[in-house]
C-alpha atoms as an extended CHARMM CRD file, in Angstrom:
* protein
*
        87  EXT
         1         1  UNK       CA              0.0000000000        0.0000000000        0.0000000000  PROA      1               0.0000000000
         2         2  UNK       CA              1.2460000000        3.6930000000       -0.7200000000  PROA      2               0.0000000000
         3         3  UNK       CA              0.4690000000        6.5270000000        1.1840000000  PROA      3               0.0000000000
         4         4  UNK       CA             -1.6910000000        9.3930000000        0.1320000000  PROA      4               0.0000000000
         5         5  UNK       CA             -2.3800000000       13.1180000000        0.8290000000  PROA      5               0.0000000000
         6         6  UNK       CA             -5.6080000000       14.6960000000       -0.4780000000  PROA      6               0.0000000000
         7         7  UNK       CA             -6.5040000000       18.3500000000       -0.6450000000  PROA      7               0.0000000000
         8         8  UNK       CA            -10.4350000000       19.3320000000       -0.9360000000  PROA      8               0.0000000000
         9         9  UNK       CA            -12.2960000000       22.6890000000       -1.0490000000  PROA      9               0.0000000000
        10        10  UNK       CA            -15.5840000000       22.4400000000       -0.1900000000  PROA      10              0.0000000000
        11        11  UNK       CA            -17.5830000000       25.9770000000       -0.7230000000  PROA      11              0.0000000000
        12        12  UNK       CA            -21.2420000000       26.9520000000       -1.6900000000  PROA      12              0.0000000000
        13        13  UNK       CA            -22.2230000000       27.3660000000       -4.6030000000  PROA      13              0.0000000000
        14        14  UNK       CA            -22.8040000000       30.0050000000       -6.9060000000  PROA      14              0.0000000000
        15        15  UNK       CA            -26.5090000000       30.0340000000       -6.9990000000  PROA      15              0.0000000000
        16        16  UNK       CA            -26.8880000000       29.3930000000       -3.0990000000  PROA      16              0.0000000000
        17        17  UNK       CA            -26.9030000000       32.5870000000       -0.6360000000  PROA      17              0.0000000000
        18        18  UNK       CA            -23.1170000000       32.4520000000        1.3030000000  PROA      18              0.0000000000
        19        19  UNK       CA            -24.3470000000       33.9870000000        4.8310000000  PROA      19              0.0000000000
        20        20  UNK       CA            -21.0930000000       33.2980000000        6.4140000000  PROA      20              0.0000000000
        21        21  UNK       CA            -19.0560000000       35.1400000000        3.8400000000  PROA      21              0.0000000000
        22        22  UNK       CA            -21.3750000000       37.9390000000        3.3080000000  PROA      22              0.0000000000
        23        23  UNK       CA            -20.9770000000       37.7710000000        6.8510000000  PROA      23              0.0000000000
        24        24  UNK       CA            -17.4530000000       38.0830000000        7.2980000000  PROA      24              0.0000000000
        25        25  UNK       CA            -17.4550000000       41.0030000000        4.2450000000  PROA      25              0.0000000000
        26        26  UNK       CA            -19.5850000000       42.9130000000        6.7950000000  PROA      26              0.0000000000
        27        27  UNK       CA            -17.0630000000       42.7460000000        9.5310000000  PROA      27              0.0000000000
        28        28  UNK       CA            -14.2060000000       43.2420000000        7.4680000000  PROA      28              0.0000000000
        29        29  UNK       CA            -16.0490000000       46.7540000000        6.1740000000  PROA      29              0.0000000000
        30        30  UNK       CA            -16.3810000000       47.8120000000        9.3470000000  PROA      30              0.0000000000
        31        31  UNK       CA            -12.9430000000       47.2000000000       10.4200000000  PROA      31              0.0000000000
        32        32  UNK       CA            -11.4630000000       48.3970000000        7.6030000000  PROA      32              0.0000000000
        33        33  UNK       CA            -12.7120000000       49.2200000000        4.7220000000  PROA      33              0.0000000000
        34        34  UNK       CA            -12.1390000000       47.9280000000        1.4520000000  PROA      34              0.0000000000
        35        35  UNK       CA            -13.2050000000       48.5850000000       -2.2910000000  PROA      35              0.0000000000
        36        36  UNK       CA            -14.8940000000       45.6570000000       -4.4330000000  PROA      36              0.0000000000
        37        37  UNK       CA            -14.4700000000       42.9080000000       -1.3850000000  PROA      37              0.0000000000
        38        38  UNK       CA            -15.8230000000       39.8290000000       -2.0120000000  PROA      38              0.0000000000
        39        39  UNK       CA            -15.6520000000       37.2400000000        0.2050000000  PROA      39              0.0000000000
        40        40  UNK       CA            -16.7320000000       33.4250000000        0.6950000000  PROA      40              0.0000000000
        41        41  UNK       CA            -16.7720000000       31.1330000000        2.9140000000  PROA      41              0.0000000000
        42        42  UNK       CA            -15.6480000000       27.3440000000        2.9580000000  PROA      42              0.0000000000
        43        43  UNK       CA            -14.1640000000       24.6400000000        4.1330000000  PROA      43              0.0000000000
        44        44  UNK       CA            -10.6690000000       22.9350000000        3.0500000000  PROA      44              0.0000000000
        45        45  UNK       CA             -9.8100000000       19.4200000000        4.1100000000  PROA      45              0.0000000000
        46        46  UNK       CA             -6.6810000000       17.3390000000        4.4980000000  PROA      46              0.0000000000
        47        47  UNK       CA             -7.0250000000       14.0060000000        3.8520000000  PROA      47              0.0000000000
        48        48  UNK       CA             -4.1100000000       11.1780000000        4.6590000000  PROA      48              0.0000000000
        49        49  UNK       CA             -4.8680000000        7.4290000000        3.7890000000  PROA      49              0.0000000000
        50        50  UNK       CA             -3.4760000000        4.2950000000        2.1780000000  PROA      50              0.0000000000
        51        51  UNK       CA             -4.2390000000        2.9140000000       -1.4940000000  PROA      51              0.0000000000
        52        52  UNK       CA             -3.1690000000        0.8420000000       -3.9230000000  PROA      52              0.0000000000
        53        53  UNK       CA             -2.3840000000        3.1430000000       -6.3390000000  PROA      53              0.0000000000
        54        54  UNK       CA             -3.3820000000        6.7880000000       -7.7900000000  PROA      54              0.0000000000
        55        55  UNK       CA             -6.1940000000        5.5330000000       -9.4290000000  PROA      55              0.0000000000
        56        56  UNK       CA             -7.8590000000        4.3610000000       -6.4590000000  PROA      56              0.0000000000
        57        57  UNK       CA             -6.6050000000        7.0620000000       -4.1670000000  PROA      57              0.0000000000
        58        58  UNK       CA             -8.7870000000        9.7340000000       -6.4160000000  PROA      58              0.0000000000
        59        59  UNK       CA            -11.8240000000        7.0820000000       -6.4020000000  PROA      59              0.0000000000
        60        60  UNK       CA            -11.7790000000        7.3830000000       -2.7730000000  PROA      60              0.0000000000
        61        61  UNK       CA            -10.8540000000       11.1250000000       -2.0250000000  PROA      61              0.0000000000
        62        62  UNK       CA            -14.4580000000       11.8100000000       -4.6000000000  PROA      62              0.0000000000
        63        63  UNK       CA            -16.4280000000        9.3360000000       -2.9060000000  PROA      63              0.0000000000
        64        64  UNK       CA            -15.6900000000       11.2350000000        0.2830000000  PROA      64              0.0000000000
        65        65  UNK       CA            -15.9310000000       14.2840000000       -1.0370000000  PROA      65              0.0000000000
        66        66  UNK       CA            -19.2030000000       13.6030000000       -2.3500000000  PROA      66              0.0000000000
        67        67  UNK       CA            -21.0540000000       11.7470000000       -0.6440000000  PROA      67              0.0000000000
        68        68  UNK       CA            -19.4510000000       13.1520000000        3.1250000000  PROA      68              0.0000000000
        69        69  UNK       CA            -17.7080000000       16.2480000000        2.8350000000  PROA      69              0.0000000000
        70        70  UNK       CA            -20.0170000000       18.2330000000        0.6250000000  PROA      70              0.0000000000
        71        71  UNK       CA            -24.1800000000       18.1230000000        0.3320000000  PROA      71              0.0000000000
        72        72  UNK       CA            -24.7600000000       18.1800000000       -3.0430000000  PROA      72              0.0000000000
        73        73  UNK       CA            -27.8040000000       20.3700000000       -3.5480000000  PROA      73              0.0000000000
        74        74  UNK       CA            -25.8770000000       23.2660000000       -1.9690000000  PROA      74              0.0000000000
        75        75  UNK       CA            -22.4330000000       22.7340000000       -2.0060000000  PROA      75              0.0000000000
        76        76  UNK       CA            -19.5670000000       21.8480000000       -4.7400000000  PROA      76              0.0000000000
        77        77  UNK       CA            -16.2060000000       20.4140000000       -4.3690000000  PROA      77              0.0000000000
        78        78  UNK       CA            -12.4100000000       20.8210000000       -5.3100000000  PROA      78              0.0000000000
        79        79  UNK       CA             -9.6760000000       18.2200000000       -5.0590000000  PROA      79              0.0000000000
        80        80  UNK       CA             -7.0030000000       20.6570000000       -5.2510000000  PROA      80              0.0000000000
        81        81  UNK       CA             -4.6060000000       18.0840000000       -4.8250000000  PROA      81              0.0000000000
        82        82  UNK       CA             -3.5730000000       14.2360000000       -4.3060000000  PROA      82              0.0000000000
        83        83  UNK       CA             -0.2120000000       13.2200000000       -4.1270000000  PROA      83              0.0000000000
        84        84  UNK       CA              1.8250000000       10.2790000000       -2.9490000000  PROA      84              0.0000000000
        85        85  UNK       CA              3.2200000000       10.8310000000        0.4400000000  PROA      85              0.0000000000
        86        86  UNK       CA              6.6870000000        9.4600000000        2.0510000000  PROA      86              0.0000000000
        87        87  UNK       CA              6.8410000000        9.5540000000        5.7950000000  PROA      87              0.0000000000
């Protein structure tokens, strides 16, 4: 078995209202200030496991994504990464 490091972004989507962001845009103006901010809100996971190989690694790090990380009606997913790992 190899070792594997995934990298997801899980954030709302486009269509769908982002309270927390619009949220955090609010505090941020009243703080300081700032032209054109736009800000959203998400959540980025780091995920270590064992595989086979690469192939089954990725079928593993979308399954997750999907079906635990992320509710598809309002939310879309990222793997930013997946790598091999040595430690």
């Amino acid at each position: 078995m190899k070792k594997f490091c995934a990298k997801v972004l899980v954030k709302m989507k486009p269509t769908v209202k982002d309270v927390k962001g619009q949220t955090l845009k609010n505090a941020i103006d009243c703080f300081m200030p700032i032209e054109n901010l736009s800000c959203h809100v998400g959540s980025y996971y780091l995920l270590k496991f064992d595989a086979k190989n690469e192939g089954e690694a990725l079928h593993t790090v979308e399954k997750i994504a999907s079906e635990i990380l992320s509710n598809e009606v309002i939310e879309t997913y990222e793997i930013k990464a997946l790598e091999e790992i040595y430690e």
